[in-house]
MOPAC internal coordinates of N, CA, C and O (Angstrom, degrees):
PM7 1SCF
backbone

  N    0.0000 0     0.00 0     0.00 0    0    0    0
  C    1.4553 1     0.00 0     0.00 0    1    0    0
  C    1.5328 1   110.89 1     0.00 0    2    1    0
  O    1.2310 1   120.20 1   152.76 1    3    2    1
  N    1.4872 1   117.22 1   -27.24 1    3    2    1
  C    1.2268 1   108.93 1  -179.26 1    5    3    2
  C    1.6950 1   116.63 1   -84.71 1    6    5    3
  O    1.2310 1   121.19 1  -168.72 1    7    6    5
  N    1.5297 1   115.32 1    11.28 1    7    6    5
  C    1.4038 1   116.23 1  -166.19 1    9    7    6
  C    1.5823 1    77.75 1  -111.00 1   10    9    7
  O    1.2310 1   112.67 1   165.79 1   11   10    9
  N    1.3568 1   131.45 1   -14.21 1   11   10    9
  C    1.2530 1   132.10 1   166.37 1   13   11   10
  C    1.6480 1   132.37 1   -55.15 1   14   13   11
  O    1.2310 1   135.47 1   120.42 1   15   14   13
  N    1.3617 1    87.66 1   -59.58 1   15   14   13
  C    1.5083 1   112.37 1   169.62 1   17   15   14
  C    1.9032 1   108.03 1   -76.42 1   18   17   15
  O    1.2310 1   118.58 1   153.56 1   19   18   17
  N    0.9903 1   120.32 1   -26.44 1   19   18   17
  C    1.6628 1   106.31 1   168.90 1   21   19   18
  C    1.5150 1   113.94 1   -89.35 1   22   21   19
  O    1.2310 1   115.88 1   171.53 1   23   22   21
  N    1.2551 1   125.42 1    -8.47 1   23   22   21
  C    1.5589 1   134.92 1   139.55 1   25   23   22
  C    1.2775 1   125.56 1   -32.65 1   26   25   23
  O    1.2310 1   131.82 1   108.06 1   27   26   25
  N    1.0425 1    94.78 1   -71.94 1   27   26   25
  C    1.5177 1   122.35 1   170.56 1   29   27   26
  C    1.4088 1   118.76 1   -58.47 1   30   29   27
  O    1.2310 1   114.31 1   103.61 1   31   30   29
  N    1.2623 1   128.39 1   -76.39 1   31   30   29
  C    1.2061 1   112.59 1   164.89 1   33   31   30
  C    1.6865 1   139.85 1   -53.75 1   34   33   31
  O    1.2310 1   125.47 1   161.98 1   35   34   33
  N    1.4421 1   107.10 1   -18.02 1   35   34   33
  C    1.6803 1    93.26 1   145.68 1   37   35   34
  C    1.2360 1   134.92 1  -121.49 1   38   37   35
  O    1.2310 1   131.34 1  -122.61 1   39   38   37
  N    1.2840 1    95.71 1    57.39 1   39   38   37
  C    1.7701 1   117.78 1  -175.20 1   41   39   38
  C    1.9464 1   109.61 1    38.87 1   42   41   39
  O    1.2310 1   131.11 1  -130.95 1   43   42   41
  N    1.3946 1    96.16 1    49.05 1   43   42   41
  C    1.4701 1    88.45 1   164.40 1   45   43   42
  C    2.1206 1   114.14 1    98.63 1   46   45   43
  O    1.2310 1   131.48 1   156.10 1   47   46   45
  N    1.6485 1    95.44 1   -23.90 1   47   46   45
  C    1.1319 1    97.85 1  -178.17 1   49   47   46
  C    1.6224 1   128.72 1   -70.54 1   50   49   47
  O    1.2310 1   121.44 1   164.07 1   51   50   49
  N    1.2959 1   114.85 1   -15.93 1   51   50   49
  C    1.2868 1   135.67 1  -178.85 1   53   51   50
  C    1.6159 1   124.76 1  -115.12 1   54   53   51
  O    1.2310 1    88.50 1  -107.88 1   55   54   53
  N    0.7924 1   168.58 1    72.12 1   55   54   53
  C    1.8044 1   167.40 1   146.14 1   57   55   54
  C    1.6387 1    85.22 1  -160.65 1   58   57   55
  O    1.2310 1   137.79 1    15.24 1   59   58   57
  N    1.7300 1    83.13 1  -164.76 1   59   58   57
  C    1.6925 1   114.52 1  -146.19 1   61   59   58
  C    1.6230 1    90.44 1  -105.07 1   62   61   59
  O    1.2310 1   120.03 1   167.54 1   63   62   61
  N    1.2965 1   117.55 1   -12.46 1   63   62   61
  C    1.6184 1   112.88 1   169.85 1   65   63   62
  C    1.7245 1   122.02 1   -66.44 1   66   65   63
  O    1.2310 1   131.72 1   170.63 1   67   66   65
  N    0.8335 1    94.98 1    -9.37 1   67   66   65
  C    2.0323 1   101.62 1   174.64 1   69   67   66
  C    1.7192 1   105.50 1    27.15 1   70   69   67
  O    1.2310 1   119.80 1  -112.66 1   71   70   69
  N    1.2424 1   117.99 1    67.34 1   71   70   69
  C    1.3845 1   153.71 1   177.95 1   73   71   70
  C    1.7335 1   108.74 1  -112.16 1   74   73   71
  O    1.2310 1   117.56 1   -27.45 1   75   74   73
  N    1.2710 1   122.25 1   152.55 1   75   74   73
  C    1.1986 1   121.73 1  -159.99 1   77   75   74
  C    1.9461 1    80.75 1  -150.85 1   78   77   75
  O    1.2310 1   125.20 1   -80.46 1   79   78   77
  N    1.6844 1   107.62 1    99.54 1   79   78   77
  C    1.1233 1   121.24 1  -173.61 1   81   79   78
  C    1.4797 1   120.16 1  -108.43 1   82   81   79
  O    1.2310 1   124.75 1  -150.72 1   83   82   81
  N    1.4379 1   108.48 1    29.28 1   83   82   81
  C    1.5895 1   126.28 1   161.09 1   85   83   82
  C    0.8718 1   125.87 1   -90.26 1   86   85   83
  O    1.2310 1   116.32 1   -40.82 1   87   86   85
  N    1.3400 1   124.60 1   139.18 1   87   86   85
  C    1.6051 1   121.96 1   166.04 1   89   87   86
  C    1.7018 1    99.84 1   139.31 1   90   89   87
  O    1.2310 1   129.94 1    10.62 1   91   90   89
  N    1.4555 1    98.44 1  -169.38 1   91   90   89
  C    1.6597 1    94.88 1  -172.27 1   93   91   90
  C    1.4824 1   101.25 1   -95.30 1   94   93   91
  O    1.2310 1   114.82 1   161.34 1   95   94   93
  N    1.2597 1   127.42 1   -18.66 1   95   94   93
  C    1.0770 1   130.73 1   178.05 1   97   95   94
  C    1.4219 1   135.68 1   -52.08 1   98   97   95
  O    1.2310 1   131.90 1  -179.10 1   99   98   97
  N    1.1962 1    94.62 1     0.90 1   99   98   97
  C    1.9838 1   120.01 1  -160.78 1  101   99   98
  C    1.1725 1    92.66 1  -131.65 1  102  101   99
  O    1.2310 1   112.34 1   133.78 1  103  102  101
  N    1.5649 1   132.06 1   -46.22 1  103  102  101
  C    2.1621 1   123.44 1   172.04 1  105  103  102
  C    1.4150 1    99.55 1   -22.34 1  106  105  103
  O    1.2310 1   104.08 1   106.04 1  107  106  105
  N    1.1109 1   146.96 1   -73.96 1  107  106  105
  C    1.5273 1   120.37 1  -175.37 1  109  107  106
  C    1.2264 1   119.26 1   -64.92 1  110  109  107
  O    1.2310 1   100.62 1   171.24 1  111  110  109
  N    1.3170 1   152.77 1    -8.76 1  111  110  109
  C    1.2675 1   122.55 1   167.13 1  113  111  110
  C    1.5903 1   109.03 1  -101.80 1  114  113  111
  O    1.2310 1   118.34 1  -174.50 1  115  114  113
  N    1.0865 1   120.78 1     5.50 1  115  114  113
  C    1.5675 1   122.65 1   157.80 1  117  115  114
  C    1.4763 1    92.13 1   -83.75 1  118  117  115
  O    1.2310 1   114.96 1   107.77 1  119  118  117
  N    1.4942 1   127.17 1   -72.23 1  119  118  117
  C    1.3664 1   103.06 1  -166.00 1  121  119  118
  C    1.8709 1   140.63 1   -77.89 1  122  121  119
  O    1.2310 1   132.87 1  -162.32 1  123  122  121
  N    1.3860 1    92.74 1    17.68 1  123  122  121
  C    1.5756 1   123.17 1   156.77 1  125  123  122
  C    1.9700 1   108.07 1   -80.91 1  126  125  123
  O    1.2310 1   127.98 1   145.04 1  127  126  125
  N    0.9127 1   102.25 1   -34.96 1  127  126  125
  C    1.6425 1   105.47 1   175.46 1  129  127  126
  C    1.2700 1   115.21 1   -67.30 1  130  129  127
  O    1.2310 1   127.80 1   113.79 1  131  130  129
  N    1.2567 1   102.59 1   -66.21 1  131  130  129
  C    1.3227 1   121.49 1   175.36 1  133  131  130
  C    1.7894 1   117.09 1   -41.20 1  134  133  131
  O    1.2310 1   126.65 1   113.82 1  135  134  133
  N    1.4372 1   104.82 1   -66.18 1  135  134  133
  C    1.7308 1   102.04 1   161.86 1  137  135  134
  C    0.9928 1   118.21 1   -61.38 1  138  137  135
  O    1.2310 1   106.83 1   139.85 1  139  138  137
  N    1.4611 1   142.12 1   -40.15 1  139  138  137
  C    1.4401 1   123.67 1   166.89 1  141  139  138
  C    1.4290 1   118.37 1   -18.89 1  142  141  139
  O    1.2310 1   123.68 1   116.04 1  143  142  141
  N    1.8548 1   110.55 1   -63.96 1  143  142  141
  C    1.7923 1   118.47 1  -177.81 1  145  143  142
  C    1.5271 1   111.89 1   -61.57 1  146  145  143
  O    1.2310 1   127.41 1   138.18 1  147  146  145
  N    1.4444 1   103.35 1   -41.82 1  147  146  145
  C    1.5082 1   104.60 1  -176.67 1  149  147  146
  C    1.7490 1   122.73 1   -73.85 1  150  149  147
  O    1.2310 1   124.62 1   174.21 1  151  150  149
  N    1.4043 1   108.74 1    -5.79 1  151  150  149
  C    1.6859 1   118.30 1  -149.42 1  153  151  150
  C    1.2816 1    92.74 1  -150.94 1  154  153  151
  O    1.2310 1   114.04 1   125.01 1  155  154  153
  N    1.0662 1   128.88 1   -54.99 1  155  154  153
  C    2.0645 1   123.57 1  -129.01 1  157  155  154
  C    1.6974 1    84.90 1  -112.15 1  158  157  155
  O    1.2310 1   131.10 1    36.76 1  159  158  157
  N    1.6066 1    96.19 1  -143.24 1  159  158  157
  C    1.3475 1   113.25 1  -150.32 1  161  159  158
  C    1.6336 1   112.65 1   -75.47 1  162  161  159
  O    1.2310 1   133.38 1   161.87 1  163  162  161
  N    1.6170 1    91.75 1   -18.13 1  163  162  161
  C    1.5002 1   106.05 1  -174.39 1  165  163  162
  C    1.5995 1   137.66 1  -120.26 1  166  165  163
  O    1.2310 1   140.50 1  -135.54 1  167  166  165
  N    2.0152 1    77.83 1    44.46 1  167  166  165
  C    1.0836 1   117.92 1   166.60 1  169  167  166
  C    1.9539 1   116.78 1   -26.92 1  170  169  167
  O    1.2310 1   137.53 1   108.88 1  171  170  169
  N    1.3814 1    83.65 1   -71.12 1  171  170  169
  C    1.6973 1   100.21 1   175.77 1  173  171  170
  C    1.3951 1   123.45 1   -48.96 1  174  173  171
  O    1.2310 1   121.77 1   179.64 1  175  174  173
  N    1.1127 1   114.21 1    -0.36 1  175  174  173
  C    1.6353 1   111.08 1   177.81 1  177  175  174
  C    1.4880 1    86.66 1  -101.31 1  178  177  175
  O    1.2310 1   105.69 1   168.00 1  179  178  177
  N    0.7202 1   144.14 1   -12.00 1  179  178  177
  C    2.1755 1   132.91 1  -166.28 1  181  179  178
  C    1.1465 1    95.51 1   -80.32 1  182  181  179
  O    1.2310 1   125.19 1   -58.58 1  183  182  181
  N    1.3396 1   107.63 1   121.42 1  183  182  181
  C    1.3614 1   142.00 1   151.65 1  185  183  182
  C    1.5151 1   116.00 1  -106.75 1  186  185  183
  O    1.2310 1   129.49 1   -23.53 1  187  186  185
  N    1.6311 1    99.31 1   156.47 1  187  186  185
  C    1.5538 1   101.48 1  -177.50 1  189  187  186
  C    1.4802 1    98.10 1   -94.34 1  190  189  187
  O    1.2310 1   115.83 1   163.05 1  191  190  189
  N    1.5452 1   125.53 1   -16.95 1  191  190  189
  C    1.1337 1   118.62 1  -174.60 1  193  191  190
  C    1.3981 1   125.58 1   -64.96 1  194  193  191
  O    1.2310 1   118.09 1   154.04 1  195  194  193
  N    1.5093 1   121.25 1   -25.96 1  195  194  193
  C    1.4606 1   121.16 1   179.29 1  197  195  194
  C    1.7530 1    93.73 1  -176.42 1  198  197  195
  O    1.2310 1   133.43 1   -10.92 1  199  198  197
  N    1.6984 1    91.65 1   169.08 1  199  198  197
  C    1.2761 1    83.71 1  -172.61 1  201  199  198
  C    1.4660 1   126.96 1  -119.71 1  202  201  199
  O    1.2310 1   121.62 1    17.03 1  203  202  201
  N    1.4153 1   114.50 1  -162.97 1  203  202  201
  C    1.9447 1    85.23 1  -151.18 1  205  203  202
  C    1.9156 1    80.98 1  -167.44 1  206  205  203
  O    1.2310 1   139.13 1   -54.16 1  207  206  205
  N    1.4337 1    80.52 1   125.84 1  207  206  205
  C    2.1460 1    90.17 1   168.42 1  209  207  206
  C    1.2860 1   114.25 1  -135.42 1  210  209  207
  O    1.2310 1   124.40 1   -57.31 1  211  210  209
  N    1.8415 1   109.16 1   122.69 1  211  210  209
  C    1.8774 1   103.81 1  -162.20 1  213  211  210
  C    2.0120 1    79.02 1  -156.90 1  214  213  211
  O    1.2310 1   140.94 1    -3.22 1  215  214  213
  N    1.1739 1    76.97 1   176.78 1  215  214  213
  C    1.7456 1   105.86 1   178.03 1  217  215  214
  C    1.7378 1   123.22 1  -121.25 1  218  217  215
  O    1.2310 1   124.37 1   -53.13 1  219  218  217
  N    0.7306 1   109.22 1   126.87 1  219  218  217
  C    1.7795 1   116.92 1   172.00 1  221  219  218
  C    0.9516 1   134.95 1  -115.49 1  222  221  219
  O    1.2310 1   116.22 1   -59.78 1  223  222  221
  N    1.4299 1   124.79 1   120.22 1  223  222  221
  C    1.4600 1   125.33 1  -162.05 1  225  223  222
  C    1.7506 1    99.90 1  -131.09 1  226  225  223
  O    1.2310 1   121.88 1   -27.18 1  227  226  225
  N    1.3480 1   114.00 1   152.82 1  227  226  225
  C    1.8517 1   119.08 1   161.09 1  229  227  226
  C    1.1364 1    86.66 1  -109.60 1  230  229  227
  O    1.2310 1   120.03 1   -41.04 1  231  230  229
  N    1.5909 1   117.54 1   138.96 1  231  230  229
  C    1.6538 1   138.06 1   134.96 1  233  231  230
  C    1.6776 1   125.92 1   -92.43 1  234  233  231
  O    1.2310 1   121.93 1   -57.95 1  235  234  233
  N    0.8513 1   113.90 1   122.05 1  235  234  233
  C    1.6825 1   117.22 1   172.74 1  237  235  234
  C    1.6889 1   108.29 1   -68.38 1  238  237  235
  O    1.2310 1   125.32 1   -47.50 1  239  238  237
  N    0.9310 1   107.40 1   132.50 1  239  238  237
  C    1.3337 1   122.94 1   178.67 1  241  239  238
  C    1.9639 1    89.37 1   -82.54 1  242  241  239
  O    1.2310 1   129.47 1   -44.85 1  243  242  241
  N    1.2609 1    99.36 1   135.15 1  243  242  241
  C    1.3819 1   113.59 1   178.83 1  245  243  242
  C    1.5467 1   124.53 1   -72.36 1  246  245  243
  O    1.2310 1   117.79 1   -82.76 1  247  246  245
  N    1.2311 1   121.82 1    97.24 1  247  246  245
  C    1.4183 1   137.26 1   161.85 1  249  247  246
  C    1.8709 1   103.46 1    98.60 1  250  249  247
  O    1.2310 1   130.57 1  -140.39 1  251  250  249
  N    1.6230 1    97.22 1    39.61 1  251  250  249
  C    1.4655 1   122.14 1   157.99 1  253  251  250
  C    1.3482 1   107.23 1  -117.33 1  254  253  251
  O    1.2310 1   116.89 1    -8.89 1  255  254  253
  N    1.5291 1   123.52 1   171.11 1  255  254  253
  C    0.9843 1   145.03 1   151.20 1  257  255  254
  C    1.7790 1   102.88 1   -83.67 1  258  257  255
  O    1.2310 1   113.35 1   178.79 1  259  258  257
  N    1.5751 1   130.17 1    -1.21 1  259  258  257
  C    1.6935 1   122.97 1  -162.63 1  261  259  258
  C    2.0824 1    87.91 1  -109.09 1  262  261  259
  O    1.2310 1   138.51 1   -23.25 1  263  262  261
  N    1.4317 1    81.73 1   156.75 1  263  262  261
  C    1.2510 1    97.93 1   170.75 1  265  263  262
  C    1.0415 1   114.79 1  -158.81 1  266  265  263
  O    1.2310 1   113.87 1   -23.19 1  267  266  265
  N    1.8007 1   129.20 1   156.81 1  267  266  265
  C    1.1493 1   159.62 1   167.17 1  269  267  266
  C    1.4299 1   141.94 1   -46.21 1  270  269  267
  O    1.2310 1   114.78 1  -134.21 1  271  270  269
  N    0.9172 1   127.49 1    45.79 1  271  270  269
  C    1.5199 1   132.34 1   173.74 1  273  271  270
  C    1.4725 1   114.23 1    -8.18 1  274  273  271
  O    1.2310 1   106.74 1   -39.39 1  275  274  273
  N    1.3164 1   142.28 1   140.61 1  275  274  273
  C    1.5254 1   125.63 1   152.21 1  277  275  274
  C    1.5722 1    98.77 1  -161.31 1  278  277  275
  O    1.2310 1   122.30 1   -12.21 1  279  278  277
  N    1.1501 1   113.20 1   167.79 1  279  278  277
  C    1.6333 1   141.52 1  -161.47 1  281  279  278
  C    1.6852 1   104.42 1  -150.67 1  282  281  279
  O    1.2310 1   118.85 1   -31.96 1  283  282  281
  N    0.8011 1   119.80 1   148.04 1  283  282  281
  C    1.2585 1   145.67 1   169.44 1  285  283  282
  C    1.5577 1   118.27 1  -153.85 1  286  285  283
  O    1.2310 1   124.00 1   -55.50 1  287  286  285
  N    1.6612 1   109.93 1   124.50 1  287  286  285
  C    1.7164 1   104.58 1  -179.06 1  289  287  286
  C    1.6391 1    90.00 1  -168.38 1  290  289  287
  O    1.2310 1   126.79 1     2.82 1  291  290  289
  N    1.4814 1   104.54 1  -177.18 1  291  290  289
  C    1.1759 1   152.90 1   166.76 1  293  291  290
  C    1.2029 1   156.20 1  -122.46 1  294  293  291
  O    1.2310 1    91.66 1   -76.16 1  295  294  293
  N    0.6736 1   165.40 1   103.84 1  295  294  293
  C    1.7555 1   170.13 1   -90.45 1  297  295  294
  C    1.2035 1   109.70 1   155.51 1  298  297  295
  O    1.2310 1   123.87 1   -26.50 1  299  298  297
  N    1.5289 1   110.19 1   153.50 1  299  298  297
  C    2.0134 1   119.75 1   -39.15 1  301  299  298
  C    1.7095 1   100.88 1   -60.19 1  302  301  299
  O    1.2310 1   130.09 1   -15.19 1  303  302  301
  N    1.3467 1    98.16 1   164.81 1  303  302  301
  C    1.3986 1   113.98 1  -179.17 1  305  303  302
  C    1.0351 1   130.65 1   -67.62 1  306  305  303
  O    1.2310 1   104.07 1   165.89 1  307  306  305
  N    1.4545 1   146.97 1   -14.11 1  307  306  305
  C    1.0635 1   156.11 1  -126.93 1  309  307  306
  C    1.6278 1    95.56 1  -157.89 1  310  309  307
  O    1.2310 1   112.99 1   131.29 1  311  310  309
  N    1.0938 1   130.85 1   -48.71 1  311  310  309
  C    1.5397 1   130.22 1   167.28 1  313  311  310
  C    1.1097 1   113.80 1  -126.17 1  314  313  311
  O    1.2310 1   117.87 1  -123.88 1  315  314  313
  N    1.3668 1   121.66 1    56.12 1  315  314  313
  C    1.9595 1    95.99 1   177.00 1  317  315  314
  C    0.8419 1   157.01 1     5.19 1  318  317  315
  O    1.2310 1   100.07 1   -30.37 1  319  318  317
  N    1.3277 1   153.66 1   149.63 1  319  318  317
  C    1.5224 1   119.09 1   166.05 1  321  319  318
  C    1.2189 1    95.73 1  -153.83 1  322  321  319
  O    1.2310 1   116.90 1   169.85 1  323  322  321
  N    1.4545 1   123.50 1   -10.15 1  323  322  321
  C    1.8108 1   148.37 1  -162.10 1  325  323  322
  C    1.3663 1   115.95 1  -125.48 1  326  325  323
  O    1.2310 1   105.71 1   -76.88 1  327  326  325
  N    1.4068 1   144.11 1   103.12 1  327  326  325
  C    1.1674 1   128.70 1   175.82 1  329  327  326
  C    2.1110 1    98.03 1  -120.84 1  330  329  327
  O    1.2310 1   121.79 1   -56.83 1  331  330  329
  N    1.5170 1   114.19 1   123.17 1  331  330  329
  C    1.0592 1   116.13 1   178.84 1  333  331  330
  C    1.6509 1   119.14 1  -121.44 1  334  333  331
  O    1.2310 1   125.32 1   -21.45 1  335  334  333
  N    1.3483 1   107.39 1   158.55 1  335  334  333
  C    2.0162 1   104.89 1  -172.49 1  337  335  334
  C    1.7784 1    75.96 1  -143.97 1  338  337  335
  O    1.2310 1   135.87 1   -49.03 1  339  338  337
  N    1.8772 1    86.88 1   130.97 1  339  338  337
  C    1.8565 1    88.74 1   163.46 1  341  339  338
  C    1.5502 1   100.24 1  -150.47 1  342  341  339
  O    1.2310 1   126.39 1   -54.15 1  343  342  341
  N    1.5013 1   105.32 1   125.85 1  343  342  341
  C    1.4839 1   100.91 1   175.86 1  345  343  342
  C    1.2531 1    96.51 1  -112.52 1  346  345  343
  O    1.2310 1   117.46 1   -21.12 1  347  346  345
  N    1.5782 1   122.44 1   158.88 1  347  346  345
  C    1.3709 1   143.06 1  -170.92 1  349  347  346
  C    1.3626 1   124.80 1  -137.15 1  350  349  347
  O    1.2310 1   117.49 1   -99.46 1  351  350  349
  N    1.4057 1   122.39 1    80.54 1  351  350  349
  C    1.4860 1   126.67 1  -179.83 1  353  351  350
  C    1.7962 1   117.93 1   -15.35 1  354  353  351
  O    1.2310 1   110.35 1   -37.62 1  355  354  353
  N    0.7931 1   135.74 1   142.38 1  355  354  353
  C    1.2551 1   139.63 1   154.94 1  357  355  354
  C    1.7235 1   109.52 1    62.97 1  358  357  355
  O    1.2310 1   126.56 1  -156.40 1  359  358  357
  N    1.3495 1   104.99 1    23.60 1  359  358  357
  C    1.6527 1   116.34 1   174.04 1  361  359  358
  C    1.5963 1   131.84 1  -129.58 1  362  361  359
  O    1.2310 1   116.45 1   -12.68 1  363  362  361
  N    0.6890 1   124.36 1   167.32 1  363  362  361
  C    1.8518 1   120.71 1  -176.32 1  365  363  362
  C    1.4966 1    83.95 1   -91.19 1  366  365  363
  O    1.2310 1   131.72 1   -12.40 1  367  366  365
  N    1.8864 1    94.97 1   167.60 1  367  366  365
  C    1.9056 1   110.91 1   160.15 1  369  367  366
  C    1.7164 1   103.35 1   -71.48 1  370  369  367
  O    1.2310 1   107.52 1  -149.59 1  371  370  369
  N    1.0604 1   140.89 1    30.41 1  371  370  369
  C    1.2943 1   129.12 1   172.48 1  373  371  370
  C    1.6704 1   100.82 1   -88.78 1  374  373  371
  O    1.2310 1   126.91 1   126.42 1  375  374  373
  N    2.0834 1   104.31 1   -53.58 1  375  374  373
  C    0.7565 1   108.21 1  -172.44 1  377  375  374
  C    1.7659 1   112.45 1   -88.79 1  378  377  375
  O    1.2310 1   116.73 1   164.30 1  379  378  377
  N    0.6679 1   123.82 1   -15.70 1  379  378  377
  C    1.5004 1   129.62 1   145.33 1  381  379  378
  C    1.9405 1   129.52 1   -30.18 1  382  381  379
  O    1.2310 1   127.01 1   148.58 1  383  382  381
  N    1.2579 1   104.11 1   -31.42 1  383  382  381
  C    1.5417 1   133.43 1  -157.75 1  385  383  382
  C    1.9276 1    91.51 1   -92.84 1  386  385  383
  O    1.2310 1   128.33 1   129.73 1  387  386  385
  N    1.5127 1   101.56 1   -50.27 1  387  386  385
  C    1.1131 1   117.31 1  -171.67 1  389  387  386
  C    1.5667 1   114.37 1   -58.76 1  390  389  387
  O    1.2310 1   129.34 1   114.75 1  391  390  389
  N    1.2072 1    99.61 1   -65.25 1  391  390  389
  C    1.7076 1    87.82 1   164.03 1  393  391  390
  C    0.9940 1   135.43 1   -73.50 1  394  393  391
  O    1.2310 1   111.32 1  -172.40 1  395  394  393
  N    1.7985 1   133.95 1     7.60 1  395  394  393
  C    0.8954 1   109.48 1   162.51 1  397  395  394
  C    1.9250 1   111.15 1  -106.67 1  398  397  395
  O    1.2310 1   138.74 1  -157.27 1  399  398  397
  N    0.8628 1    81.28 1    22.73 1  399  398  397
  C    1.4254 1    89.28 1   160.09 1  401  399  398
  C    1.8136 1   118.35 1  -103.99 1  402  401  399
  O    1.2310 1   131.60 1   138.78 1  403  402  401
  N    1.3475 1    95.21 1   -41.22 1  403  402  401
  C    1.6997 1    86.03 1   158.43 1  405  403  402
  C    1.1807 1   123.35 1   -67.95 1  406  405  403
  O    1.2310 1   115.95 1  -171.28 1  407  406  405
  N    1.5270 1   125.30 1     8.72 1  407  406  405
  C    1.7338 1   119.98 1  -139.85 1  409  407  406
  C    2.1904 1    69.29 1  -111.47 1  410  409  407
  O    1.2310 1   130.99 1   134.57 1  411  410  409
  N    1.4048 1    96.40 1   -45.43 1  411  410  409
  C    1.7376 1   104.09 1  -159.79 1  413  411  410
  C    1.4889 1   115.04 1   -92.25 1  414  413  411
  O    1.2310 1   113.10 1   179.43 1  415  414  413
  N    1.5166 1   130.65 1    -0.57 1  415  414  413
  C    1.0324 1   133.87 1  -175.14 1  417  415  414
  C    1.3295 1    85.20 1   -84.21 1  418  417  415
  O    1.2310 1   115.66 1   141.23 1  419  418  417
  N    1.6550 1   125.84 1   -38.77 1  419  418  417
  C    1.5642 1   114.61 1  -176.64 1  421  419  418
  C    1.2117 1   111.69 1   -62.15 1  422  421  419
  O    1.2310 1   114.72 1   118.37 1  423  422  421
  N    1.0785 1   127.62 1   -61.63 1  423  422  421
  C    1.7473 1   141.92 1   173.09 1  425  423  422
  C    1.2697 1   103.71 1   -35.90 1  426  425  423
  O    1.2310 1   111.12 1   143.89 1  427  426  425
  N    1.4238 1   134.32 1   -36.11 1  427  426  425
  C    1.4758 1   130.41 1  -166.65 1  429  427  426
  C    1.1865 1   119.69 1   -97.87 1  430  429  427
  O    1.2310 1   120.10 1   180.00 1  431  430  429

């Protein structure tokens, strides 16, 4: 997931996916990221300090009642320089979002 998120954050120029993530054709799923932090689930990563576009999902672990927290993002938006993946036992991507925003406010 994290060769995912460094995909992503340089539109394709960096990981093992050899994808070419320019163009207008991709403005919505950058700016689906982007509202996620500002709007959606991954609220908890927004900081005023810099800015940051990722996705959050919970998975259920199969034939538990526990599930998986995770985050995926990037920072700052406009040039990267940060690409982070955090999954969290026994949590949603809300709380997932959260630390990695505590993880990058340090880094930043």
């Amino acid at each position: 997931m994290l060769d995912v998120a460094i995909t992503l954050a340089s539109r394709g120029r960096v990981g093992s996916g050899g994808v070419d993530l320019r163009g207008a054709i991709y403005a919505p799923l950058y700016d689906g990221m982007q509202r996620c932090i500002t709007a959606g689930t991954g609220r908890d990563a927004w900081t005023a300090r810099f800015s940051m576009a990722g996705k959050t999902g919970t998975s259920e672990i199969e034939g538990t009642r526990r599930t998986v927290g995770w985050f995926l993002g990037f920072t700052p938006v406009d040039e990267p320089r940060y690409a982070i993946v955090v999954m969290q036992p026994n949590a949603r991507g809300a709380e997932a979002a959260a630390i990695a925003r505590q993880a990058l406010e340090i880094l930043m």
